[in-house]
N, C-alpha and C positions, 0 to 999 in steps of 0.2 A: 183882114178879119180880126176883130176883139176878142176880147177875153169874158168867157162867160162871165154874168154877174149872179151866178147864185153861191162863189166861192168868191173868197178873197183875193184880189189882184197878185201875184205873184211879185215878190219885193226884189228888185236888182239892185246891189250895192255898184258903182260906178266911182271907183279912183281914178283920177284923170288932172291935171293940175291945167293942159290948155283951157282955156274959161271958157272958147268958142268954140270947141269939139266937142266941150262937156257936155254946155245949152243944146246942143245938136242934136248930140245922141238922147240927153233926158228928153228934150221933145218929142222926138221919134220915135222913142219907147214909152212914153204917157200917151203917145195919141193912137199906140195898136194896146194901150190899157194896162200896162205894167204903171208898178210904184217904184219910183224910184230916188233913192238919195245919192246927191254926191259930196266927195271929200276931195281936196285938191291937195293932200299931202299923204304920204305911206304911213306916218304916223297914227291920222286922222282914221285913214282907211281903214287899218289892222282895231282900233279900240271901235269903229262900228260893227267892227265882223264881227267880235269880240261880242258886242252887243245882244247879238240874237237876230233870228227874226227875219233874217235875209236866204234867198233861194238859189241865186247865183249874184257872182262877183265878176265884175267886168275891170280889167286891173293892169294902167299904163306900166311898161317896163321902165322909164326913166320918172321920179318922184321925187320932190325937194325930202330931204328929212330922213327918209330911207325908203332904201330902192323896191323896186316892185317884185323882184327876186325874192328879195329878204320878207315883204310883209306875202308874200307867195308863200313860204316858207313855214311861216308862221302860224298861216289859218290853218296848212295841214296840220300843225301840231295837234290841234281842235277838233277841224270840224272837214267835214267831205264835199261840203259845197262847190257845186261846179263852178270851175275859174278859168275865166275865157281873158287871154293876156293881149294888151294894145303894145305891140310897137312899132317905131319907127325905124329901127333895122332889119333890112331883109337880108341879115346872115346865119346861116343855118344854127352856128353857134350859138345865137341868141335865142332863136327859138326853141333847140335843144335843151337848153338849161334851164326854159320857163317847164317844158314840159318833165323836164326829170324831175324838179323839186313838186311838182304835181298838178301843175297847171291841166286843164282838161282841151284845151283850146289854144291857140294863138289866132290873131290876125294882124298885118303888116300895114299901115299907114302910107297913104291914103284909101282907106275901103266903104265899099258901097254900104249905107245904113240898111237897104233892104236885107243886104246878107249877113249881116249882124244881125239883124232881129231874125232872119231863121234860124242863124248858130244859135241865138239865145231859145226859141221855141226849142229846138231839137235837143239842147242839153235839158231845159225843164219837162218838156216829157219822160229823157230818160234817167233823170234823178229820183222823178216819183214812181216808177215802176221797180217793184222786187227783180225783175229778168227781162230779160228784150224777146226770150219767145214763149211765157205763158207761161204753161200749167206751174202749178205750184205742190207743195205734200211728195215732193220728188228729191232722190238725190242721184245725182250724178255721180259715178264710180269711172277712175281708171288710172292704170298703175296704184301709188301711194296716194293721190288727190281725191278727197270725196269732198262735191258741192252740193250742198243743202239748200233748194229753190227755195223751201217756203224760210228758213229760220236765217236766211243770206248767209252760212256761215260757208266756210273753206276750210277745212283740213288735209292736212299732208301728215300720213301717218300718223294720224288719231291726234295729231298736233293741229290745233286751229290757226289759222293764219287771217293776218287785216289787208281784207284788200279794198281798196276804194271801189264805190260804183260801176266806173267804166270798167275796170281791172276787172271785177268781177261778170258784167256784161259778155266783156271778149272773153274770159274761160269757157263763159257757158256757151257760145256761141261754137265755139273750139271744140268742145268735148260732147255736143248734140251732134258733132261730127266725127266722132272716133275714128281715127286711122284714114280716115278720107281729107280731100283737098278743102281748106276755105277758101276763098279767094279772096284776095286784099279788097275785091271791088265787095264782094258779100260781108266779110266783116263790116267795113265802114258804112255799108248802109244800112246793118242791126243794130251796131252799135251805137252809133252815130247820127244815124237817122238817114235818108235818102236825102235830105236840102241839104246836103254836110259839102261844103264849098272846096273844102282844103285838101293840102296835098297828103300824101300817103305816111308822110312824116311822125304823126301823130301815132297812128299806128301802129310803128315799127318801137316809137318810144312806150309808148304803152306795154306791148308783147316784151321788149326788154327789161320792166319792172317784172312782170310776169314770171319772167323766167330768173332772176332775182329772187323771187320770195318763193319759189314751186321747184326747182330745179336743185339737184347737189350740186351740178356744177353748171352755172348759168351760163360760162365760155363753150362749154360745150353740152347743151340739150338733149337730154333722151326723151320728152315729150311734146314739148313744143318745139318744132322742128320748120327749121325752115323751108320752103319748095320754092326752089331757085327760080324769080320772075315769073312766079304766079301767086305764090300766098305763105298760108300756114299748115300744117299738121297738127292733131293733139294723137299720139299715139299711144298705145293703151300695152305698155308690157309689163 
């Protein structure tokens, strides 16, 4: 299924330096109706991001020039755009540190282009949505946290806090549940979308920023709480 044509194609930036994984993927994403550029060096990539104009960034982990880490790194300085990271190591460590510096994504080489173009639809639907479940003109209260649906903002004790997209997806998700179970499987299909291929990883890294920016003591949580092999808590004291 294409991409309506009464809006503008949705633009994928595409760092990738193999020339024949590039052609591959730009194919397979021009022919379901994305625009797409690519750049085969970190350099390259980081001054198109830089550019404007792009909706998500698709972004190898190893890159002549500098690494994928580093121009990872860098677009958060800027910008919030979803960033779905290529590598070719399937070590936890590697994906962990794509997703702490803020990656929204990984996937591990060799992967299916069909499930890359769902990861990419399910992150562009939920980039351009305010909240993953609706109403808006609402704030969310509990404990010190109040989230603001229509104005996207976040406070902890009257202090506003920046939380990315997803970051702020999964609170509201969390706290439309006060005191009660989420489930790892229900977050990730709010958050994430239902085609969301990946493992629970993503997740756990995400709820650990979370609890980073919302928590006094992020080692040890009073409102985002763990439930031991089942999910999460947002608890409201």
């Amino acid at each position: 299924m294409g991409i309506p044509t009464d809006r503008r194609p949705p633009r994928v930036l595409l760092v990738e330096d193999e020339a024949g994984l590039a052609d591959s993927v730009k194919y397979s994403l021009e022919s379901e109706g994305f625009e797409v550029t690519v750049t085969a060096t970190g350099v390259d990539g980081l001054e198109s991001a830089r550019a404007g104009g792009v909706d998500l960034v698709i972004l190898d982990l190893m890159l002549p020039e500098m690494s994928g880490l580093d121009v990872c790194r860098q677009i958060r300085a800027f910008s919030d755009v979803p960033i779905i990271m290529l590598t070719a190591k399937d070590s936890e460590a590697d994906k962990v540190a794509g997703l702490e510096l803020g990656a929204d994504d990984y996937m591990t080489k060799p992967f299916s282009m069909r499930e890359l173009i769902a990861r990419v639809r399910a992150h562009l639907r939920r980039s351009t949505r305010g909240g993953v479940l609706g109403d808006s003109n609402e704030v969310l209260r509990g404990g010190p946290i109040e989230l603001d649906i229509d104005a996207h903002e976040t406070r902890v004790n009257g202090r506003e806090v920046s939380l990315r997209p997803k970051e702020f997806d999964l609170l509201e998700s969390l706290m439309r549940r006060k005191n009660r179970l989420a489930a790892r499987h229900t977050l990730i299909d709010e958050v994430w979308g239902s085609s969301y291929f990946g493992d629970t990883k993503t997740l756990d890294v995400h709820i650990k920023r979370l609890r980073e920016k919302l928590e006094d003591d992020s080692s040890n949580p009073r409102h985002i709480v763990t439930v031991r092999g089942l999910g999460y808590k947002f608890v409201d004291e």
